[in-house]
N, C-alpha and C positions, 0 to 999 in steps of 0.2 A: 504494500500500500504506500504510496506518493504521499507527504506530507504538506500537499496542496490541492484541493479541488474549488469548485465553483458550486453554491447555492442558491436557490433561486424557490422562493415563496411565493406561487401565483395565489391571489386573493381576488374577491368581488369586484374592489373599488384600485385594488393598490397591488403590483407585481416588482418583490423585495430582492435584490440577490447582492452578494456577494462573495468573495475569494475567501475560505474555509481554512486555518489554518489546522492542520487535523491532530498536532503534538498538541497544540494550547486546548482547540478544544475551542474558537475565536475566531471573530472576523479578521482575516490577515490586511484588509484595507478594509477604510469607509463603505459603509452599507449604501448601495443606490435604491432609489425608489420612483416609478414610472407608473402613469395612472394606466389602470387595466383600458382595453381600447373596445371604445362602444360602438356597433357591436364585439361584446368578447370569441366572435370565431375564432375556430383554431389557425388559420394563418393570421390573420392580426393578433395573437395574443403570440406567434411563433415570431413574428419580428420584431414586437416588443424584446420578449427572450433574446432574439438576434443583435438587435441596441445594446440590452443590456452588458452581457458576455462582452460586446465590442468593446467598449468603455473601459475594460481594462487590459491591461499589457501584459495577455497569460503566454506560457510556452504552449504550444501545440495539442501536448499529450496530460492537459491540466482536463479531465473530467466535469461533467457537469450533474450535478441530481436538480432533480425537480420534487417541491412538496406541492402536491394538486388536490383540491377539494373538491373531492368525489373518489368514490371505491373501483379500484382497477385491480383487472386481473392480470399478471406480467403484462405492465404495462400500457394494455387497452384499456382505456374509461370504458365501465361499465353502465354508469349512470348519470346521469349531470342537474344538478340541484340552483348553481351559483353561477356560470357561468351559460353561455347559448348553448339550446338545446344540440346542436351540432356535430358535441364533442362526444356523445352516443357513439361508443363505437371506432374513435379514434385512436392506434398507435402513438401513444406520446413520445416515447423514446424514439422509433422515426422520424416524426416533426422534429420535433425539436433538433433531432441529426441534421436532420437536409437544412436548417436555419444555420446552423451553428457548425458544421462540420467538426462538431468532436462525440464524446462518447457519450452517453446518456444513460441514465436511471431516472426513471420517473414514480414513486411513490404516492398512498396516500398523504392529507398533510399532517394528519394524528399522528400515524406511523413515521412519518419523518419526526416529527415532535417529539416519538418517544423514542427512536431511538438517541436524538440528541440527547436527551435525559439521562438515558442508560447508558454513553456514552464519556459522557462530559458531564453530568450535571446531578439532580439528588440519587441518583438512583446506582452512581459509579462505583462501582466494586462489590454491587449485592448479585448475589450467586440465585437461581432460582428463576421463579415467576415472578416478575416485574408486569404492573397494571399502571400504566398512564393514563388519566384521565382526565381532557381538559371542559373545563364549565362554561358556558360562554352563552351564543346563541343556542347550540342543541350541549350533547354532552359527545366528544371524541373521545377515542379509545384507541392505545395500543399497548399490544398484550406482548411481551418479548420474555422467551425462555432460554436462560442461559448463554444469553446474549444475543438470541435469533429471533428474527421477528414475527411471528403470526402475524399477516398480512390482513385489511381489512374486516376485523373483528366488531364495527359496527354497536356496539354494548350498549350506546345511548340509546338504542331502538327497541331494547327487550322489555318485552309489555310485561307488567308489573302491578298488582291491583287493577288490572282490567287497561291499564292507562300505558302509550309508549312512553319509558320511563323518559325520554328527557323534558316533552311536554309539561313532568311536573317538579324536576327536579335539575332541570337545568337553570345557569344562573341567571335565563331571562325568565324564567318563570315567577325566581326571587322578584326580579323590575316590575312585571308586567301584572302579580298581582299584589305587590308591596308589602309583600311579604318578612316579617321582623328575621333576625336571624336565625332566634331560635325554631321559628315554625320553617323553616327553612331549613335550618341542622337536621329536624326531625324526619323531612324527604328524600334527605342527603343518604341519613342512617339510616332509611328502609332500601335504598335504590345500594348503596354498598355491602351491605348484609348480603341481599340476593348474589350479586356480583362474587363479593368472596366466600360464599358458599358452592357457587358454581365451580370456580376457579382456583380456589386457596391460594391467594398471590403469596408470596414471600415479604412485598411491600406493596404498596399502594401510592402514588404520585399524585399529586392533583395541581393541574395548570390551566391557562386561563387568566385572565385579566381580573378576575375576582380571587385569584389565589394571591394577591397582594395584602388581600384581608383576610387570609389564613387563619389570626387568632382571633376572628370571630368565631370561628366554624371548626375549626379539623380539632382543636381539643376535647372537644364537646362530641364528638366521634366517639364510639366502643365498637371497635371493632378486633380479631383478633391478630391481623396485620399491623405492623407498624402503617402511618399514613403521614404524607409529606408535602409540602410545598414546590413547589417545582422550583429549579434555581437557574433556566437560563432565561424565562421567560419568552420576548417575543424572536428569541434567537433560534430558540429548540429546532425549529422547521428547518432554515436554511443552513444551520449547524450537521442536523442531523442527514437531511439527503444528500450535502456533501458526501459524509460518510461513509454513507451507502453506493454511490460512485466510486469513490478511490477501492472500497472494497472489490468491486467489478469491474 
């Protein structure tokens, strides 16, 4: 593995990437940030990608990962939720080859989120089942054992009380029905319960933009995993599908 790749976080509004230093674990330069292109088809979201990568002064054989929001299976989007319908069925790692003429990995962006974690971040040097899960709009998941990743594992969908679990326990559900913390813990610890029962993680992560208020929430947890803070924040994604390219 090279100790330099390229990262790249395609989002709704905002497509992040940067040069991955893979010893630190770090952005090796400044993060750029380019607005997603409306419409987001897969060629205009591929020459955004193509800008991006240009913008800096890589060697040749510097890899690229992609974290993408939607569930793929080696690398074909399977479904598209955030971006134009179009991407149905898309090879990413070919686009984005024929834009950028280097190597490519394209990941979900949970899954990139957790492997940075597991990687570089709270989760570095626990042995076992490793559970990421970020809170946010829905609930993301990436499930990695012994350092491998279970691709796609979807977790904030598993119906729970009749209900898909992130409808009520993700952290827009906390916003959208103003919800105190505690009646919020209390969703949290039925929707985790289930999870590491299913599962029996070794640890549990939790990222997301609401895991900055951690000690609102995770102490007030009982569970029988340790559970944790996420500690790269909005870095995990383009950190972690780095990773996953120099690995390939």
């Amino acid at each position: 593995m090279s100790d330099l790749a390229f990262g790249i976080d395609i989002g709704g509004s905002g497509i992040k990437g940067a040069p991955v230093d893979l010893v630190a674990g770090d952005y090796a330069q400044k993060r750029t940030r380019i607005p997603t292109p409306q419409p987001s088809t897969p060629q205009a979201v591929a020459d955004v990608l193509a800008e991006l990568v240009g913008a800096y002064h890589l060697p040749d054989d510097v890899p690229v990962g992609v974290a993408f929001p939607a569930p793929m299976q080696r690398g074909v989007v399977r479904s598209m939720a955030n971006l134009d319908q179009s991407w149905t069925g898309v090879d990413l790692p070919a686009l984005v080859h024929r834009a950028t003429g280097r190597h490519v990995v394209a990941v979900n962006d949970a899954d990139a989120a957790g492997i940075g974690e597991v990687r570089y971040g709270a989760a570095r040097d626990t042995h076992g089942v490793v559970l990421v899960a970020t809170l946010g709009t829905g609930i993301g998941s990436a499930l990695v054992v012994d350092g491998a990743l279970v691709p796609n594992t979807e977790l904030g969908h598993l119906e729970i009380d009749g209900y898909d679990a992130e409808t009520r326990a993700a952290d827009s559900a906390r916003e959208r029905e103003d919800l105190s913390w505690e009646a919020w813990t209390e969703r949290l610890q039925r929707y985790f319960g289930v999870v590491e029962d299913l599962l029996s993680p070794d640890l549990i992560v939790v990222g997301g933009g609401v895991s900055k208020h951690h000690e609102k929430f995770l102490p007030h947890l009982h569970l029988r995993a340790p559970i944790v803070p996420a500690q790269l924040r909005n870095a995990a994604g383009i950190v972690g599908a780095a990773a996953l390219a120099a690995d390939r």
